[in-house]
N, C-alpha and C positions, 0 to 999 in steps of 0.2 A: 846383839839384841834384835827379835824377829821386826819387824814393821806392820802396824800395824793396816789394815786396810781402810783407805779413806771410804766409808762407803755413801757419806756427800757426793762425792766426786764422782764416784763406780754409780751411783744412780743416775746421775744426768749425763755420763758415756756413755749409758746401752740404750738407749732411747732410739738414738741409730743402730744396735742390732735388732731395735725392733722392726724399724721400716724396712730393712733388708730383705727381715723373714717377709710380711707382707706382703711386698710386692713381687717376692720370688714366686712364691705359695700361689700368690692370685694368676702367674702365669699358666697355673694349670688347670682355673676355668675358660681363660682366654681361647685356649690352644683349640677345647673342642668347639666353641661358639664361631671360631675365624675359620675352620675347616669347613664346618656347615656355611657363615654367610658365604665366605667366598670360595667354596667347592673345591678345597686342597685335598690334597692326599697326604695318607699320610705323614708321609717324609717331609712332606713341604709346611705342615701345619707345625713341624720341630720349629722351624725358621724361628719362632716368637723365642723359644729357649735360646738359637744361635746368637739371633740380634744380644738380646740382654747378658748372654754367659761372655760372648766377645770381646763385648766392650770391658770388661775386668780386665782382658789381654792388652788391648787400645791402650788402654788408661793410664796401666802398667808402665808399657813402652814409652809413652808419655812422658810422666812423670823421670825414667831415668832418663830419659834423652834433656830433658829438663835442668835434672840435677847435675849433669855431665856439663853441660853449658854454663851452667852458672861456675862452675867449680864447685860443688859442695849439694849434701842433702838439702832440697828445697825442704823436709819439716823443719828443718834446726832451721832455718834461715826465717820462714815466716809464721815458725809455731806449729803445734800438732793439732791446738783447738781452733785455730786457724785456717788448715786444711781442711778440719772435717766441715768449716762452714760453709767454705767454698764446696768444697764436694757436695752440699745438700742444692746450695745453689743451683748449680751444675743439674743437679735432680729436678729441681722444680722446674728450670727450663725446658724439660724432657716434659712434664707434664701437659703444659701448654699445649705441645703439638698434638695430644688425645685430643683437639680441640678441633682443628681441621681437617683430622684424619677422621674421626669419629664421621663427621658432617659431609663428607665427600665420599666414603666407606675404603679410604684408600690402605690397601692390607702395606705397601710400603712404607706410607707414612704413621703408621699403628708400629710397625718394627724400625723406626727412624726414632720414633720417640721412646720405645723401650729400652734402645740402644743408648740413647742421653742420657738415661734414667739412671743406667745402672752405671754409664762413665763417670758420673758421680759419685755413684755408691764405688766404684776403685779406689777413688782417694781416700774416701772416709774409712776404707778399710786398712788401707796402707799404713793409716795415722791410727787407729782405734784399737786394732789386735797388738801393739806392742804396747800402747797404755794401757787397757786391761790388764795385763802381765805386770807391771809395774807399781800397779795402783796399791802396792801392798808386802808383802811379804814374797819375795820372789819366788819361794816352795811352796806357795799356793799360787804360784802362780797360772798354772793351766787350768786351776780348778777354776780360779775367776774366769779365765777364756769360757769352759763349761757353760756357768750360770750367766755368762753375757748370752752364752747360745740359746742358752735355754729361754730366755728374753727374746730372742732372731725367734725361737718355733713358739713362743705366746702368738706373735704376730702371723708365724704361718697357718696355726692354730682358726683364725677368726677372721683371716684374710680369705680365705678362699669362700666363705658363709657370706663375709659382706659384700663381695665383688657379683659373688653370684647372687644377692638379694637385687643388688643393683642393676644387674642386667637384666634380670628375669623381669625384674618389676613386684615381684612376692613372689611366696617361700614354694609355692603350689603351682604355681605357672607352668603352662606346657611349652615345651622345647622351641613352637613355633613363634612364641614370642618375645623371644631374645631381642633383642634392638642393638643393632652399634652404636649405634649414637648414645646410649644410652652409659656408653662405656666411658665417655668424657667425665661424665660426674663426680666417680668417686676421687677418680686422679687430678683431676683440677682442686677435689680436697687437699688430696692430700701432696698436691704441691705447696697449696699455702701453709699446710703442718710442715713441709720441711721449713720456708723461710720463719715463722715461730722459732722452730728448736735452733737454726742456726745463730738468729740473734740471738736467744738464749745463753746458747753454746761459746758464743764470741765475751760476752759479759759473764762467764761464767767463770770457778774457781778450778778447773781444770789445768793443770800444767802444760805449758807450751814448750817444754824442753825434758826430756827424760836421759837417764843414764843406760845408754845398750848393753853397758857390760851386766848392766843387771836383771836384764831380759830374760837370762840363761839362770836356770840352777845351781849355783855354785856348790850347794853341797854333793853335788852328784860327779863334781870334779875333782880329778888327781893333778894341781897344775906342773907336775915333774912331765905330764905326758903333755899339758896341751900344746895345740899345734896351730901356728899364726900364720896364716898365707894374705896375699896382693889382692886377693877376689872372694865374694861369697862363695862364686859359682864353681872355685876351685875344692870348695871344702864336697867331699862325696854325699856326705848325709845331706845335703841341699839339693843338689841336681835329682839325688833320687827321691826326695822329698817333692822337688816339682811334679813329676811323674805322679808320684802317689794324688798330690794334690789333684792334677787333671783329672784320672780314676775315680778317686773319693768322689768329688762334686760329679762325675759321668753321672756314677751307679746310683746316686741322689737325686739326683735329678729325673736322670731316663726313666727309673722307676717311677716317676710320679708324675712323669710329663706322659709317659703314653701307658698307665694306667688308666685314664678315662676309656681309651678305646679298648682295653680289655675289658672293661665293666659293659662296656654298649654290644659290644663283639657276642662275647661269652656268656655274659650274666644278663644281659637286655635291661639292664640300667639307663634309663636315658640322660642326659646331658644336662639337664635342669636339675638331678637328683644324684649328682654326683660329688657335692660338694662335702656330705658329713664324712665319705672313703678318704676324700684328701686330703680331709682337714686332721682326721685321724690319723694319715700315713706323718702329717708332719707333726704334729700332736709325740709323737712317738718318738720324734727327734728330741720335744720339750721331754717327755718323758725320762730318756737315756743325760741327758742333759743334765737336771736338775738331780738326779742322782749323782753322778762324777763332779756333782760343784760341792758335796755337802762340807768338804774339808776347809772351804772358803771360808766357812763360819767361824772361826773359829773356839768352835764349840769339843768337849772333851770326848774322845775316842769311842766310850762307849754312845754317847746321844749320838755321834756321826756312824752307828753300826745302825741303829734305829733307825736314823734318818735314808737310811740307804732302803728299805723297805718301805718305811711313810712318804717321802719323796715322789718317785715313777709313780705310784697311785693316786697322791693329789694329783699331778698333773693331768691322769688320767680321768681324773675326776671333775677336773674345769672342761674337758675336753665333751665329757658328757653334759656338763651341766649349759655351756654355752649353746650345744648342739641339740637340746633339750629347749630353750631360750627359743631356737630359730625354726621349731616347730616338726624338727628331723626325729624321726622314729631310730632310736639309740636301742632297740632290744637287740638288733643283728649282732652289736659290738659288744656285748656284755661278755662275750667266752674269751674277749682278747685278753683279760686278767691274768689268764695262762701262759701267753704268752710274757706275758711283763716277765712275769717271774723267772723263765730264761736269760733274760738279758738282767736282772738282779743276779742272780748266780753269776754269770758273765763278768759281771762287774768286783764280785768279789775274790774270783777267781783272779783276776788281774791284780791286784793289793796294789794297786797308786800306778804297776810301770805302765809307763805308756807306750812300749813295745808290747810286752808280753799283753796290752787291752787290744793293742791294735792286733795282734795276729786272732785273739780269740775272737775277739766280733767281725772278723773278717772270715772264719771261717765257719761262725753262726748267719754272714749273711748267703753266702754259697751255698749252705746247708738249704734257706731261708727259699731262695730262687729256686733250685732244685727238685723240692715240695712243689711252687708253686706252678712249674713245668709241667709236672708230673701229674699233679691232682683236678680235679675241677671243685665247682660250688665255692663254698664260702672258707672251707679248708685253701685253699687256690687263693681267695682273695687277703685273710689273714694272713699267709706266706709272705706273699706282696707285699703289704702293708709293713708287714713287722721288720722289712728291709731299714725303713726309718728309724726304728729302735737298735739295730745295729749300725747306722750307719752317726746315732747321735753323740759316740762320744771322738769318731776316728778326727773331724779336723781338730782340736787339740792335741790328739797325739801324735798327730802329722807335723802339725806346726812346730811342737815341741821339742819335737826328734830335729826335723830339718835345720832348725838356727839353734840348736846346743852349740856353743861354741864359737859362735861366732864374732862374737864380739861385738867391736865397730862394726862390722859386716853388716849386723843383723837389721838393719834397715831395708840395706840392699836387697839382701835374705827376702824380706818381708815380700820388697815390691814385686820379686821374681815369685815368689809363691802364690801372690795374690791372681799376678798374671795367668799363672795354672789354669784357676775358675772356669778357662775359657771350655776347658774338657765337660762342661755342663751342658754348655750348648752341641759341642759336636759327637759325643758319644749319645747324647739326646734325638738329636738326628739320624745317629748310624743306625739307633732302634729302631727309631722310625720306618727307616728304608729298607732293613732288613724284616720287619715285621709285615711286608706286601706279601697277601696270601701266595703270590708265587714265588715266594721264598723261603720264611722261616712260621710265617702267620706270626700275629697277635704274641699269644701262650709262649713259642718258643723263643720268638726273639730275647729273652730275658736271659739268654746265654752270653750274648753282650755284657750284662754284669757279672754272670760268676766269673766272665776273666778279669773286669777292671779289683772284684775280690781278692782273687788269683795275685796279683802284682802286690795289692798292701801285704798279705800274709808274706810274702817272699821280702816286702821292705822290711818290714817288721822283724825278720829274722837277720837280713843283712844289717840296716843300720844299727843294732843291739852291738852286733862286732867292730865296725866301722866305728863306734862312737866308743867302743871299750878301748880301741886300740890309741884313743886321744885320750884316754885318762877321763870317759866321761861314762860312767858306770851308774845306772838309774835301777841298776838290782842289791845296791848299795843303800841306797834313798828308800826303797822300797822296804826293806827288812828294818829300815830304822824308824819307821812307820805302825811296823805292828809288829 
């Protein structure tokens, strides 16, 4: 008998994939206002992606050197809604420091407190992506992963609109009057909305103990084949799954952290007016998102074909209507409609596997870069942009693929895959440095992501075998599907 999905429960878990998107999202008004006050280049203005993608690695390390000591996983020992409170904690501390960094203009102490921010947001991730999974029926279980995501890109959606109303002071503001100090404000909010949700979180009906073997799909397993090892990191679809992860979060990232400076480079967009490009690059992530969750609903076959078309256009549609709200001229974006509908085909083209999604939107987003290499104007910036729509369904099929099987492991699994993230920050960087006009400039440097592309299509084709050869076959689950 399926289980049904608590979705009590499932609403007051994503609440923290919203603050994630958030504050991810808002690092890429940060990025160009911290170059300008304090006259970085561009490699150096990455650092705010480093500090914050790092600390995922930090936290990681952490956390098992934690667990090793204790003898045992610290979640099963003090809860899983218990971690994610502390993790917010942990966040809200980090907010603080916007406080003397802001007041002093110290570019250190602005990347000391991004870095806290997000060492909290590690744990709450470590604890939050295998309840997701669990909260229900475990063959939908990736699709809940999805619609939590899709939740993380509501918040990157309106994150990058409010940070930059805040800085700027209003929606019209020229560039010259950016303030740091100014930056304290929304984060000192939204440090007290973390300590809210965590009390919340603490007193809430969320389970503090889940079963790992049920993390995994079982219908997608032969157990004549499966195969028990000593280690997560011994099983291959993990190790290569870490890889992938790093990549994934790169090519997510770098595209939208040093997207501003192709807008101000190429297109003479200034810095104040960059907000409704980003808010749409991640906009696109809600979009691919909330398509690949529709099977969560448990709604019948044909309303979840509908919904695969109605779906990516409302989100695109709050995308518009918010950006409409904050006074952004939304005509430029109307042709991106076009675009959706590749990644709706993309998505059907996949029927559920989450190999055979990950190789195809991986090589819609090479396709994607490619274009945007190649072209200029606003064909150039759509390319760009539309990187976010292929890149919105790859972490569940990453995660998916990685801890098949694992069992007990998949804790471990989790916290080594979380640790990945940190490829957000350094492939964010490596654009950066390679985008110096005596090198690749701006436009070219986005070759950087068709190779992090390049590796998921080649996981995507290995782990399908790697994981057939354990009896765990998801071209099985998929035809029994439709």
């Amino acid at each position: 008998m399926n289980k049904k999905t608590n979705w009590g429960q499932f609403g007051t878990l994503i609440t923290v994939f919203f603050f994630w998107g958030f504050v991810a999202a808002s690092n890429d008004i940060l990025i160009p206002v911290f170059r300008k006050a304090f006259d970085l280049s561009q490699g150096q203005s990455q650092l705010v992606a480093v500090a914050f993608y790092i600390a995922y690695t930090v936290g990681s390390i952490i956390y098992v050197l934690l667990s090793s000591i204790n003898g045992g996983d610290i979640l099963n020992k003090i809860g899983y809604k218990n971690g994610i409170a502390v993790g917010l904690g942990i966040s809200a501390l980090g907010t603080l420091l916007f406080y003397p960094a802001a007041n002093t203009s110290s570019f250190p102490l602005m990347l000391s407190a991004l870095f806290i921010v997000a060492l909290g947001f590690s744990l709450q991730q470590i604890a939050a992506n295998p309840l997701a999974v669990v909260m229900g029926d475990p063959k939908t279980g990736s699709q809940r992963l999805s619609l939590a995501g899709g939740v993380n890109n509501f918040g990157t959606t309106i994150g990058p609109l409010l940070v930059s109303f805040a800085i700027f002071g209003t929606l019209t503001a020229e560039p010259s009057v950016a303030n740091i100090e100014s930056v304290k404000i929304p984060y000192l909010i939204l440090g007290v909305a973390f300590l809210i949700v965590a009390l919340f979180l603490k007193f809430s009906a969320i389970p503090d103990r889940i079963d790992l073997d049920a993390v995994t799909e079982k219908t997608a397993f032969d157990d004549n084949k499966i195969v028990h090892k000593s280690s997560a990191i011994k099983y291959p679809q993990l190790w290569m799954g870490m890889i992938g992860i790093f990549v994934y979060v790169g090519v997510e990232v770098a595209t939208a952290s040093n997207l501003p400076e192709y807008l101000r480079d190429r297109m003479n967009v200034s810095t104040d007016k960059v907000a409704p490009f980003i808010s749409l690059y991640w906009a696109s992530l809600m979009m691919g998102r909330w398509t690949s969750s529709v099977g969560a609903f448990g709604v019948s076959k044909g309303a979840q074909q509908v919904l695969r078309f109605v779906m990516p256009y409302l989100a695109f549609l709050v995308f518009l209507v918010v950006n409409k709200i904050a006074t952004y001229d939304i005509t430029p974006f109307y042709l991106y409609v076009i675009v959706i509908a590749v990644m709706i085909a993309g998505d059907i083209m996949s029927k559920g596997n989450p190999a055979r999604m990950l190789l195809i939107f991986s090589l819609m987003g090479i396709t994607s870069l490619l274009i945007g290499m190649l072209t200029t104007g606003m064909l150039s910036v759509y390319a760009f942009i539309s990187v976010g729509l292929f890149c919105s369904t790859l972490w569940p099929c990453i995660f998916t693929l990685a801890v098949a099987g694992l069992g007990k492991h998949t804790n471990q699994g989790s916290s080594l895959l979380i640790m990945m993230i940190m490829g957000g920050g350094i492939i964010a960087w490596l654009q950066g440095e390679v985008a110096d006009e005596k090198l690749l400039g701006i436009q070219h440097s986005y070759i950087v992501g068709v190779g992090c592309f390049a590796y998921l299509a080649y996981y995507a084709i290995k782990a399908k075998s790697v994981l057939k050869a354990q009896g765990i076959d998801y071209d099985v689950k998929a035809a029994g599907n439709h």
